[in-house]
N, C-alpha and C positions, 0 to 999 in steps of 0.2 A: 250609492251616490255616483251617479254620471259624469265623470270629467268633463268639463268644457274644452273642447278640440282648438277652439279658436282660442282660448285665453290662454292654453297652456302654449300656444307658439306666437304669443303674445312679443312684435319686437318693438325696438328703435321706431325703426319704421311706421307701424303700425301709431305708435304716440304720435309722430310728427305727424300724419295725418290728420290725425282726431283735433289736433293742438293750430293746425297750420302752420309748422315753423317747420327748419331745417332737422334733419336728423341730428346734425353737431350740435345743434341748439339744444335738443333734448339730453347729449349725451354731458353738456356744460350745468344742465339744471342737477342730473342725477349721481353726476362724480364732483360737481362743486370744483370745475377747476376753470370756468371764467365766469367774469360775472354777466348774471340775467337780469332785466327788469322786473319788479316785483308784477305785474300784470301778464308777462310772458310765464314767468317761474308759474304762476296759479294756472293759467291754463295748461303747459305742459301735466303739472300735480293732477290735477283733474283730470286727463286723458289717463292720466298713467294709470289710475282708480280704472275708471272706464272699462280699459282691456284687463284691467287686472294685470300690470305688467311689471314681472321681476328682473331683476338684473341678474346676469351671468353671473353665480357665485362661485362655480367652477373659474371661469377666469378670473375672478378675483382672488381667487385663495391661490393661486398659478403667482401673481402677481405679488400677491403676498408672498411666497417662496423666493420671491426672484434672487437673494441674496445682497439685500442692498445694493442696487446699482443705481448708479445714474449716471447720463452716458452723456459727454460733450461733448460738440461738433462745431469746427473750426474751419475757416476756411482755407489753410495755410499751417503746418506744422512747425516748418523751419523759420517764419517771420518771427520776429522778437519779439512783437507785442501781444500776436497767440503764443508763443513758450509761456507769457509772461499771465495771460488768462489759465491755460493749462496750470501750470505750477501753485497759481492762487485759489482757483479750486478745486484741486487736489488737494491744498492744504485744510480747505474748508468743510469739504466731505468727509475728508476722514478725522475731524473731528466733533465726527457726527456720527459717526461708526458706519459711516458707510465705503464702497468702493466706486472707481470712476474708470470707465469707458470714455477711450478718447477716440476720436475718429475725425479723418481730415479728408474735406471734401473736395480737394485742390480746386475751388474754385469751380466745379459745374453741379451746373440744378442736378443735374440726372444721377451724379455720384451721391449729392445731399439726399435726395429722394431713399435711394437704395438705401443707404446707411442706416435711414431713419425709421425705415418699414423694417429695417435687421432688428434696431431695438426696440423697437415694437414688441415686436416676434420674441424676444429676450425677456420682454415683463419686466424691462426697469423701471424702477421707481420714479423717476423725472427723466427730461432731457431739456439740459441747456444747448443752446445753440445762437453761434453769429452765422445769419445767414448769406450764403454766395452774395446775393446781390437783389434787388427789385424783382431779379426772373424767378424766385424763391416758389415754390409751390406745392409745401409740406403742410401747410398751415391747416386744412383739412382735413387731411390725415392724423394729423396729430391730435387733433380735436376728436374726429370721430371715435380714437382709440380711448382716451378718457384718460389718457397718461399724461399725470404733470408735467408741464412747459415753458419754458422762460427764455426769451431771446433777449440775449445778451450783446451789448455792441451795436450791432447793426439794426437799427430799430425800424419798424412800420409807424404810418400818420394813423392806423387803429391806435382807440387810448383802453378797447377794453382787451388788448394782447399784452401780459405778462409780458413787461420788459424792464430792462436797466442799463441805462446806457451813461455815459458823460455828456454832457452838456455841450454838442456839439456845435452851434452857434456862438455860444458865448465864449471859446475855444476860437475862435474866428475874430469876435471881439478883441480878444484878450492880446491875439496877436497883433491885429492893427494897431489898439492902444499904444502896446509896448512902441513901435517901428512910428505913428505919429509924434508920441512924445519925443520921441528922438531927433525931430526935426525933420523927418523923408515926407516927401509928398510925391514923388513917383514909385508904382508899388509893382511889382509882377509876383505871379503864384503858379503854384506847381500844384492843384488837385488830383487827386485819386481819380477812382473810375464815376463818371458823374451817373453808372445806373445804378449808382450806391447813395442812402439815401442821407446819410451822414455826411457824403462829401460834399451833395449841395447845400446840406446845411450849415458846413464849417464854412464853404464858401460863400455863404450868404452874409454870415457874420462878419467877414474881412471884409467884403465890398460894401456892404453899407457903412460900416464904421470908417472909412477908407473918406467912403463919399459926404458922411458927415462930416468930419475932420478937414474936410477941405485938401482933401487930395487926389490922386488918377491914379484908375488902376486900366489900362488901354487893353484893346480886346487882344493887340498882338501879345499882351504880355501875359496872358492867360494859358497855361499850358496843361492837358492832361495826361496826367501817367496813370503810375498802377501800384503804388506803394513800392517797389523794389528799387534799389538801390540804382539798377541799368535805366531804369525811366527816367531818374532824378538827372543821371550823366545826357540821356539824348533830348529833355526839356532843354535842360540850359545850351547844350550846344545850338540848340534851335534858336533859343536867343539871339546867341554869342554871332550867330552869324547872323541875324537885321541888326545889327548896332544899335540895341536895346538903352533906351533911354530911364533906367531905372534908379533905385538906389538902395533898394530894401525889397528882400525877395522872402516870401512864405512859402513853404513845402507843405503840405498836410500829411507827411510824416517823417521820423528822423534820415531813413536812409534814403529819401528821396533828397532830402535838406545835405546829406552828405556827399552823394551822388554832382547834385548844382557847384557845389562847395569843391569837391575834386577838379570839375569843367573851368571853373572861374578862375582859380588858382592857380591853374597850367598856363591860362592865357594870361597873366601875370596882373589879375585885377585883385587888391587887396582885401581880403577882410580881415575887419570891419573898416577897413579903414575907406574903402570905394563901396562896399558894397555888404550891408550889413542881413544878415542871415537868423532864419527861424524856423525850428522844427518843430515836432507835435511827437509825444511818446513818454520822453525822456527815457528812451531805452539804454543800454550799457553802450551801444556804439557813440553813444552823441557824449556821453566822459569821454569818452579815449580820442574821438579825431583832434585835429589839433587845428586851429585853436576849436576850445571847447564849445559846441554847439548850445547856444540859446533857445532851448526849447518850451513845451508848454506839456505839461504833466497829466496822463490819463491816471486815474486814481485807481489801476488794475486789481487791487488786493481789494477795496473796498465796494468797487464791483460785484467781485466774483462773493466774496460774501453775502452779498446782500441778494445777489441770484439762485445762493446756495437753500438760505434762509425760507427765499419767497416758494422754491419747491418743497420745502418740508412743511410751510403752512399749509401750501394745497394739497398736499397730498395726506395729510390729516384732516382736513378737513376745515383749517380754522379758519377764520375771518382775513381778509386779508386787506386791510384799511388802503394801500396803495397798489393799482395794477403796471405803474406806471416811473421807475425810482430812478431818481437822475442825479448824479454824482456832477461836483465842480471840476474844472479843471484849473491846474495850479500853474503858473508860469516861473520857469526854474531862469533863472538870467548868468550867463555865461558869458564867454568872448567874443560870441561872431557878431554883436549887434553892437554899436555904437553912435553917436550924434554924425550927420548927413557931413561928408565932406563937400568942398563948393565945388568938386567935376562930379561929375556924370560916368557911369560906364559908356567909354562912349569907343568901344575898341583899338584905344591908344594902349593899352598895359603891353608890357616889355616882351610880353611872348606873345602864340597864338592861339585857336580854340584845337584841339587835339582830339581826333577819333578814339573812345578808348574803350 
């Protein structure tokens, strides 16, 4: 019996041809780790017939050696809120008998890239990952590879990419709510990096609830940082110097909230009593400043589980009923926020705004 030369070098490739669809397309039908349409699934099926085409069993039995890994990638090691992802699925893995790879992208595409073609190359079982930012450009490579994938935190507007993220509008809601009930009807915010896809979303949620509620949130009082704690200081002193007509300020995260909170305080404006404050995390710094930081609660543990989870289903193979799992966010209420006193920050307070 003559071997068929063509069938035995039978690839990817070759299916996505016959099929008309993307190579990742073919490699999502045959490793089951996103979902296809039942009319694409049968035409890739039917190519793969066609060339008569096997899958690398070699890499897979490699893949099966890998040693239980699965590797998670953060954008930031030292930020509280990735310690606080690291830690919760660490804990979820390894009660899963697996091990975890962590790796930190400080923030650029080209370190995320590299890291992610490492595990690759490693044959780990899954990789979680919060990606840098919008400029993210893994997504095809990870696909192509056929290795389980879950992004975590920083989610894409695709709903058929494996994710789990908090409800980051309504996290936006949540905060206006709080600060309209309170009586504020001038608002300023302290956003994250807006080519993150979360932050326009939490910010979306504060300014329309803002403008429902019958209040102003003014373009000057719109600031963007970077989640660290130095943004949070040079937002508000941005402020602090137009004589910001506010009365209730959001950060979109605790140490940006701490940061505003340091600035406002020097210059001797009261909170809550001038100027009432709200964070996003409830990370360990937002107990300890004083007064205690009012914030709104990322549900981190039940996150990372549920990202833990959704890669042991795909990578079994099982059904996976949601590509898509969103956690609430909780609002923790503390001391900086309080009912609107009748002034204004209006740069009268007893001291002045300090370079720090």
């Amino acid at each position: 019996m003559d071997p068929n030369p063509i069938q035995d070098m039978a690839t990817m490739k070759d299916v996505a041809e016959i099929a008309k669809v993307s190579v990742s397309t073919v490699s999502r039908v045959i490793n089951n780790t996103l979902p296809v349409d039942a009319a694409t699934r049968e035409r890739v099926e039917i190519a793969i017939r066609i060339v008569d085409f096997h899958p690398n069993l070699v890499a897979r039995g490699l893949r099966s050696k890998s040693g239980n890994l699965i590797g998670l990638v953060v954008p930031e090691l030292q930020h509280e809120s990735f310690t606080a992802f690291i830690k919760y699925t660490e804990e979820s893995v390894e009660e899963h008998g697996f091990n975890l790879i962590i790796g930190n992208t400080n923030s650029d595409p080209d370190k995320e890239e590299r890291f992610i073609r490492n595990l690759i190359r490693r044959h780990v079982d899954g990789v979680i990952f919060s990606r840098v930012s919008d400029e993210s450009r893994i997504f095809r490579i990870i696909e192509e590879s056929g290795v389980p994938f879950v992004v975590i935190d920083r989610s894409m507007e695709r709903e058929d990419i494996p994710t789990v993220v908090m409800d980051n509008y309504r996290a936006g809601e949540i905060a206006a709510t709080h600060l309209l009930e309170k009586g504020h009807r001038e608002f300023a915010c302290i956003t994250g990096p807006m080519n993150i896809a979360i932050v326009r979303e939490r910010f979306s949620g504060f300014r329309d609830t803002i403008v429902s509620g019958g209040g102003n949130l003014a373009d000057e009082n719109v600031a963007e940082g970077d989640f660290k704690f130095e943004s949070g200081v040079k937002c508000a002193q941005r402020f602090a110097r137009h004589q910001p007509k506010f009365t209730a300020l959001w950060a979109q995260n605790d140490l940006m909230a701490i940061g505003a909170m340091n600035v406002f305080s020097n210059a001797g404006i009261g909170i809550p009593q001038q100027l009432s404050v709200v964070g996003l995390d409830n990370t360990t710094s937002s107990r300890m400043v004083v007064p205690a930081l009012t914030t709104i609660a990322q549900p981190f543990q039940a996150m990372c589980k549920s990202a833990v989870e959704m890669i042991l289903h795909i990578r079994a193979k099982e059904t996976v009923t949601e590509w898509r799992v969103t956690h609430a966010p909780e609002l923790i209420v503390r001391e900086t926020t309080a009912r609107r006193d009748s002034g204004r920050i209006d740069g009268s307070g007893s001291g002045t705004v300090q370079q720090l």
